[in-house]
C-alpha positions as CSV (number, residue, x, y, z in Angstrom):
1,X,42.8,2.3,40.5
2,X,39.5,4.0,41.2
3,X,36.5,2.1,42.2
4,X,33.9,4.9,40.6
5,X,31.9,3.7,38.2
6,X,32.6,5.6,34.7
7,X,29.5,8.1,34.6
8,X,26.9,7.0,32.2
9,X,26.7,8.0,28.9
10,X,23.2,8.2,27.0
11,X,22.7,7.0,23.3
12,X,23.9,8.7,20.6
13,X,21.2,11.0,18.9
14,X,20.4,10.6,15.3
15,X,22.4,13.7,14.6
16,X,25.0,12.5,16.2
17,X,25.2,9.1,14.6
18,X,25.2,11.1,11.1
19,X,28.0,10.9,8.9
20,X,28.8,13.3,6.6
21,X,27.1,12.4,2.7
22,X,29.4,10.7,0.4
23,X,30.4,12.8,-2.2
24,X,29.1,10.3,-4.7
25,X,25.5,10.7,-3.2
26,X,25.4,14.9,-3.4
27,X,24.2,15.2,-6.9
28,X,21.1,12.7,-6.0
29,X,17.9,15.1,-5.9
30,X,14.2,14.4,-7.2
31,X,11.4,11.9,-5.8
32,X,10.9,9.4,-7.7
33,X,7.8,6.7,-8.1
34,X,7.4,3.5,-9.6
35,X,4.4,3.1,-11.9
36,X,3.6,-0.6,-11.5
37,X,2.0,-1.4,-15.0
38,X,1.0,-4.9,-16.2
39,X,-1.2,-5.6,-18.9
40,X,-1.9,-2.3,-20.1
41,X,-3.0,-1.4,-16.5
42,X,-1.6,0.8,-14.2
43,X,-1.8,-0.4,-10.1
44,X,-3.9,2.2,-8.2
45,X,-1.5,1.8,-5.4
46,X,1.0,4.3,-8.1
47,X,-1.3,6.9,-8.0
48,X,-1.8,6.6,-4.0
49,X,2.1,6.6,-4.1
50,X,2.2,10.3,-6.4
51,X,-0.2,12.1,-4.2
52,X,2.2,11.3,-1.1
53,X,5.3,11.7,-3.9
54,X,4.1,15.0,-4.5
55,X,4.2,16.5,-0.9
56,X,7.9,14.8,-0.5
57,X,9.0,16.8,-3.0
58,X,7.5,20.5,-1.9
59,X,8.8,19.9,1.1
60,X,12.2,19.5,-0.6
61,X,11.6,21.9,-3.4
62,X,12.5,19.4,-5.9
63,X,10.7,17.5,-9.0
64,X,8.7,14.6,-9.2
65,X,9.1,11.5,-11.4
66,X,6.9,8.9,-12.1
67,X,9.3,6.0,-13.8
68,X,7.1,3.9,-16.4
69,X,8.8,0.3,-17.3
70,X,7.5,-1.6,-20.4
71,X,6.7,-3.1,-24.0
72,X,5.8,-1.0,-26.9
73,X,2.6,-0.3,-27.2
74,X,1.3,-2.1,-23.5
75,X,0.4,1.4,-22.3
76,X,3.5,2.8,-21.7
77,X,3.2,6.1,-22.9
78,X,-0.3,6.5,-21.8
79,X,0.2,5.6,-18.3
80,X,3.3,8.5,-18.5
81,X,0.9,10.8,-19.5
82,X,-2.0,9.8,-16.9
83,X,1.1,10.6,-14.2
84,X,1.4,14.3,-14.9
85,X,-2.2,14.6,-14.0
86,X,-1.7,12.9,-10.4
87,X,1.4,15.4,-10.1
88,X,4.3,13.8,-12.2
89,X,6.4,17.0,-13.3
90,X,9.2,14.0,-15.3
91,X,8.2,10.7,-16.4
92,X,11.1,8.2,-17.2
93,X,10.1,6.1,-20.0
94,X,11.9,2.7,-20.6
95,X,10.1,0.6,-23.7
96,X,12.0,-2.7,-24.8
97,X,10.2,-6.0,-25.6
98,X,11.4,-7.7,-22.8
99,X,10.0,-5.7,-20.4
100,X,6.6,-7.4,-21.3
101,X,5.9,-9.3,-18.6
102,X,7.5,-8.6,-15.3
103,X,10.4,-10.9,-14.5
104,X,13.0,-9.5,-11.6
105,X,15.7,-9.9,-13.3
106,X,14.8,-7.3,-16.5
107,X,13.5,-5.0,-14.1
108,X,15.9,-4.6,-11.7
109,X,18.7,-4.3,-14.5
110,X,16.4,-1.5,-16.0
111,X,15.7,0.4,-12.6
112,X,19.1,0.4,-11.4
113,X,20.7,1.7,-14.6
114,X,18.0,4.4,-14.3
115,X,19.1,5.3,-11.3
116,X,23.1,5.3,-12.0
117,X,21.8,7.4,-15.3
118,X,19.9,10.1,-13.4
119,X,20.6,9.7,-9.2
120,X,17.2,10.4,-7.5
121,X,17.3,10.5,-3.8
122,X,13.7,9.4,-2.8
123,X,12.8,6.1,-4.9
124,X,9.2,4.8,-4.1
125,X,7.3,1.3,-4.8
126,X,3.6,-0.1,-4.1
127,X,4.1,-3.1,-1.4
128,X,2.7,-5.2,-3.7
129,X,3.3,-8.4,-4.9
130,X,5.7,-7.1,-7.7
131,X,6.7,-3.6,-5.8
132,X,8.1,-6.6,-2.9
133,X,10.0,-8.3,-5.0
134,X,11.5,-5.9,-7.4
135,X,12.0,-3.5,-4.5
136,X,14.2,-5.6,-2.3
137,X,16.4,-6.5,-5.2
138,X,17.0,-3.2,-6.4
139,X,18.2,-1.9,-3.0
140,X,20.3,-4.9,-2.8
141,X,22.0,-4.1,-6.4
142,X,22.0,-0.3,-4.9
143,X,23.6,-1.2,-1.8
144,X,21.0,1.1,-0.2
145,X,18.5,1.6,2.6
146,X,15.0,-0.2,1.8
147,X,11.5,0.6,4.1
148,X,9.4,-2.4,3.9
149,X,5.2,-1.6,4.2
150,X,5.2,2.1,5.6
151,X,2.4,3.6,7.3
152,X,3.7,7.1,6.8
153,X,6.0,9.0,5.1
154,X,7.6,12.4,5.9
155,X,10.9,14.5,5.5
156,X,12.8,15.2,8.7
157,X,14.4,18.3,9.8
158,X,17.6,17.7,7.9
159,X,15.6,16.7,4.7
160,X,15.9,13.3,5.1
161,X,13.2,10.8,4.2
162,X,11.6,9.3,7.9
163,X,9.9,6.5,6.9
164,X,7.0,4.8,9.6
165,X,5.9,1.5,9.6
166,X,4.5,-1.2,12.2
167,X,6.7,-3.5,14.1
168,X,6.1,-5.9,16.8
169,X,3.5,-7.4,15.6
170,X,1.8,-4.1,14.4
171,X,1.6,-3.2,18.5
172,X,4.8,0.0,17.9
173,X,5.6,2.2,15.5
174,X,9.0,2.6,14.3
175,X,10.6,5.4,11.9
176,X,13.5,4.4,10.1
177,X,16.0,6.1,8.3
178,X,19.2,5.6,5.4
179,X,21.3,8.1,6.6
180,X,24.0,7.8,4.2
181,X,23.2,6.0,0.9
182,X,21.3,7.4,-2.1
183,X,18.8,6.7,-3.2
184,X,16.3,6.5,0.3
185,X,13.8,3.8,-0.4
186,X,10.5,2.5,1.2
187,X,7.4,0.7,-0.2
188,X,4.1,1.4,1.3
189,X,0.8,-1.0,0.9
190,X,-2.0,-0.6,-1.3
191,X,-5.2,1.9,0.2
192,X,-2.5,3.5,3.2
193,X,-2.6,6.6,1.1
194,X,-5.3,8.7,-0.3
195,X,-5.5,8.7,-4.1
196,X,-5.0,12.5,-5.3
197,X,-7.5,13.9,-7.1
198,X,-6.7,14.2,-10.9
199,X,-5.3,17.7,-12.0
200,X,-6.8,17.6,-15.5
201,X,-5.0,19.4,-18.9
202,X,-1.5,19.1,-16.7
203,X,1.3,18.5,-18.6
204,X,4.9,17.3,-18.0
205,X,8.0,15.9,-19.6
206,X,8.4,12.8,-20.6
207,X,12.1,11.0,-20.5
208,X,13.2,8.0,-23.0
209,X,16.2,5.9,-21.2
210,X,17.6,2.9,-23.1
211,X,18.9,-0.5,-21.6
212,X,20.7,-3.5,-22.9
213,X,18.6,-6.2,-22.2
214,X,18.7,-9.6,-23.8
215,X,16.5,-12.7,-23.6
216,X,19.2,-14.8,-23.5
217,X,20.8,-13.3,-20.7
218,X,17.7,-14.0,-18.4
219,X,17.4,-16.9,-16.9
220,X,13.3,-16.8,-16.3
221,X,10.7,-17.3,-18.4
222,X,7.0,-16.8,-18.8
223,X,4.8,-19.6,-19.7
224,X,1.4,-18.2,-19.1
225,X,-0.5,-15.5,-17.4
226,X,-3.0,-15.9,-14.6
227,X,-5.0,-12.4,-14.0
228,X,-6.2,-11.6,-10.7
229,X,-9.7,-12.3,-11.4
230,X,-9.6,-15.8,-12.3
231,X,-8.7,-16.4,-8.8
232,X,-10.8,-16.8,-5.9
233,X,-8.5,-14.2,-3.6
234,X,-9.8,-11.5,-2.2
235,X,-9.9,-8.1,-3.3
236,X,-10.7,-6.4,0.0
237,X,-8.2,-3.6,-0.8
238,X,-10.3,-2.0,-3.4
239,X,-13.7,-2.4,-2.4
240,X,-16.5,-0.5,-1.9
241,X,-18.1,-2.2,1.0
242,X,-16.2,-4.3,3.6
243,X,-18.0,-6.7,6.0
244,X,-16.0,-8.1,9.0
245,X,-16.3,-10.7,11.9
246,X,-14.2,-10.6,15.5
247,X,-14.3,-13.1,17.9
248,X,-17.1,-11.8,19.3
249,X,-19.1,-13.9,16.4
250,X,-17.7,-17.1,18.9
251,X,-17.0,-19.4,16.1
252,X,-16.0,-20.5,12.4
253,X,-18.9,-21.3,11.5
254,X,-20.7,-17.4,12.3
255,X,-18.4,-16.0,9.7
256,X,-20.9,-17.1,7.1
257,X,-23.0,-14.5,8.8
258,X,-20.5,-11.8,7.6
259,X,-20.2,-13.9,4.3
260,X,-24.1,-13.9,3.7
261,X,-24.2,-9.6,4.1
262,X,-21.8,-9.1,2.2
263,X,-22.8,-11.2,-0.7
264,X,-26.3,-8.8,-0.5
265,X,-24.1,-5.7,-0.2
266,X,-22.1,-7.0,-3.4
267,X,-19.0,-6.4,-1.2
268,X,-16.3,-8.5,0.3
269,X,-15.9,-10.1,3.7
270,X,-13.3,-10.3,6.1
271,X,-11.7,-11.0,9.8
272,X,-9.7,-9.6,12.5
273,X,-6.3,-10.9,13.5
274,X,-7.3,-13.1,15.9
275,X,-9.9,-15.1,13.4
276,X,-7.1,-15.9,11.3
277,X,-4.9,-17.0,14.3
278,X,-7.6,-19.8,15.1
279,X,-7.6,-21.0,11.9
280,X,-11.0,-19.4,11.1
281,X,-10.4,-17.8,8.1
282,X,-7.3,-17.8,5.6
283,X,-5.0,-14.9,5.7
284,X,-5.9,-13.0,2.8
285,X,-9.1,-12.1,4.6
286,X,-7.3,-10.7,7.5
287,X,-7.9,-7.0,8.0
288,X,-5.7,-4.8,9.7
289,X,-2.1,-3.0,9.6
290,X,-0.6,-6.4,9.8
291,X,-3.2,-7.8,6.8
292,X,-4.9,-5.9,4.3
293,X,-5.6,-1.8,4.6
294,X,-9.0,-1.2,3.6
295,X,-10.6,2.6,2.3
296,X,-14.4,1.3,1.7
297,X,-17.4,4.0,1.3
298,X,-18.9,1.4,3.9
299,X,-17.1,-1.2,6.6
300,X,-19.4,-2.9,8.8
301,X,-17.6,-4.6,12.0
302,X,-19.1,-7.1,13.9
303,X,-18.0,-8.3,17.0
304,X,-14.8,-7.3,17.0
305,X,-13.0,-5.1,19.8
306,X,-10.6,-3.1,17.5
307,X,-7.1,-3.6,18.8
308,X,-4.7,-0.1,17.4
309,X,-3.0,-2.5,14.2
310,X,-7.2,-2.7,13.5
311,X,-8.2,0.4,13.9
312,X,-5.0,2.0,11.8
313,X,-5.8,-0.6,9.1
314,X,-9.6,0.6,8.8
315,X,-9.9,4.2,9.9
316,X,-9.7,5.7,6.0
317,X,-13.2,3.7,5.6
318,X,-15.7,7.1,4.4
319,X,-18.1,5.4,7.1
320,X,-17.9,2.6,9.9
321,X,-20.3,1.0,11.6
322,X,-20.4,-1.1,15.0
323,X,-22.3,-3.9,16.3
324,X,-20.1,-5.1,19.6
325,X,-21.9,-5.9,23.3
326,X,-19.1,-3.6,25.1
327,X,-20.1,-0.4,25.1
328,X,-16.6,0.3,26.0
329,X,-14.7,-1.5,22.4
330,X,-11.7,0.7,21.2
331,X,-13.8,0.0,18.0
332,X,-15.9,2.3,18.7
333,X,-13.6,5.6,18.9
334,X,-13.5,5.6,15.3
335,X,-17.1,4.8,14.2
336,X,-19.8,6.3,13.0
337,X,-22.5,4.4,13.9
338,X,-22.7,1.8,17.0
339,X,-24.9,-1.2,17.5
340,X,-25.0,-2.4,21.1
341,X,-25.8,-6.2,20.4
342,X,-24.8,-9.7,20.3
343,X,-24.0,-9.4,16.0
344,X,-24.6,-13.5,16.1
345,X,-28.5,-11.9,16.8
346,X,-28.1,-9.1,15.1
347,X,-26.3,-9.8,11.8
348,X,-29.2,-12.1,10.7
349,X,-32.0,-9.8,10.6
350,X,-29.8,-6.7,9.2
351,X,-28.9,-9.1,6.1
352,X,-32.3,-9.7,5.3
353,X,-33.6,-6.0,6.1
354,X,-31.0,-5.1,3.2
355,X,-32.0,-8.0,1.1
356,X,-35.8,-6.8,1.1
357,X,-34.9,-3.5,0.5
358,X,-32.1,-4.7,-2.4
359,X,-34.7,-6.9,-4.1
360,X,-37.2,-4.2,-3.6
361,X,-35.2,-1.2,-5.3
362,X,-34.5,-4.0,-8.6
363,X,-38.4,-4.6,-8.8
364,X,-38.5,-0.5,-9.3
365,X,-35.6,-0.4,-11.8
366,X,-36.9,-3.4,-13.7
367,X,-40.9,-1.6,-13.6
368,X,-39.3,1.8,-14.4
């Protein structure tokens, strides 16, 4: 018996760890997105989700689908038509009564039989509160490959869907792939993607499935409906301007600093990471790849040092300003405008600077 060592042998490649596709999956082909509707009102996160839909399918020279789940008459047909103009060449429509109000088990029944009926191989969903749930159940019913909260989006050599989100804490960057299940899945968070811009007078065609559903058959039921803006979360995703404190504002109670300018601004207010870790500030405020992704016109950061799951989170902000006391804050590679100060000093005198000139610009509407 020899006492050499067997020579070492590297990790399989990708390529290599590739099976050949199922038979059953061949005939899959088209990019599909999930238009979240409730209410009548179509998530912006859809949208975000066609524009990157769009370029997924160039790349594989196939159609896009926007699929559009409801109740007669809720805005079904109307959101199917507002799809072609962010880039929708198909629109699956599915209208039944029970579809109403979103319940998983309706849903799921309906988007799987849509996808036994007409096999796409790129399914997408906002990483919302509904895209989450409905999402993981579908895969599960699928017995597919599901992307939870991608950064990025792209197709690989071999024209398979490489999906990129955060892991370890939002430190790496990990690309993930379903080699050999149709259809590829992956959900992606609100403001990560642009919103295309509107293609106006385009036209599509629009696709009327069926489904068995029945009432009795479904074990949840709606009692009421709570809309977003009776509650007192935050909406940081969609707005306009975005004031945030670090630890660099040394306490709890400094955050009402960041509160006060932002109530002049008529914008919302958040925290790094770190704040929220302390107890600080609840987790809905928490900005960052590993909280909320933010696309402002303005984002204000003060006192915070800008660690990469930050920066990721806020870098799609149309302007950024700075107020840190190191000159050296990864913070400051992305913005716009720096403020070298203590922002406990500073923030103080900027809110009132904006809340003369605010007051003083309504005195000239209101004279005018």
């Amino acid at each position: 018996m020899s006492d050499t060592p067997p020579p070492a042998t590297s990790a399989p490649s990708r390529a290599a760890m590739k099976k050949e596709l199922p038979e059953r999956f061949k005939a899959h082909k088209n990019v599909w997105v999930m238009v979240e509707l409730e209410r009548g009102q179509v998530h912006p996160v859809s949208w975000e989700l066609m524009g990157e839909g769009r370029k997924l399918a160039h790349k594989l020279g196939v159609e896009l689908a926007a699929v559009v789940v409801g109740a007669p008459g809720m805005g079904t047909r109307e959101a199917a038509a507002e799809s072609f103009v962010y880039g929708a060449d198909i629109a699956y429509l599915v209208e039944n009564p029970i579809l109403a109000d979103y319940r998983n088990e309706s849903y799921t029944k309906t988007l799987t039989d849509l996808v036994d009926a007409h096999k796409p191989e790129i399914l997408l969903l906002g990483a919302t509160n509904l895209g989450r749930d409905l999402a993981g159940s579908v895969a599960t019913t699928l017995l597919t490959g599901l992307t939870a909260d991608c950064t990025e989006l792209a197709v690989d050599a071999d024209k398979s869907l490489a999906a990129t989100r955060p892991t370890f804490g939002g430190s790496l960057l990990c690309t993930i792939y379903t080699l050999n299940t149709r259809p590829q899945m992956a959900t992606v968070r609100p403001r990560v993607m642009p919103t295309p811009a509107r293609q106006e007078g385009r036209a599509g065609r629009i696709v009327e499935h069926a489904v068995d559903l029945r009432e009795d058959s479904i074990v949840t039921k709606v009692l009421s409906f709570l809309p977003d803006r009776a509650s007192q979360k935050s909406n940081l995703a969609f707005a306009d301007v975005v004031v945030a404190g670090g630890l660099g504002l040394q306490s709890a109670e400094n955050l009402q600093l960041v509160r006060a300018l932002a109530g002049v601004l008529g914008g919302e207010w958040g925290c790094s990471r770190p704040c929220v870790q302390k107890g600080w500030a609840p987790a809905d405020r928490q900005i960052g790849q590993t909280g909320k992704t933010i696309r402002p016109k303005l984002y204000i950061a003060a006192g915070i040092s800008g660690a990469i799951q930050h920066r990721v989170g806020v870098e799609g902000a149309d302007l950024i300003v700075a107020i840190n006391t190191d000159r050296n804050a990864p913070i400051l590679d992305i913005a716009h405008f720096a403020v070298a100060t203590d922002a406990v000093r500073f923030l103080p005198a900027l809110t009132e600077a904006f809340r003369a000139r605010v007051s003083l610009h309504s005195r000239d509407r209101l004279a005018g």
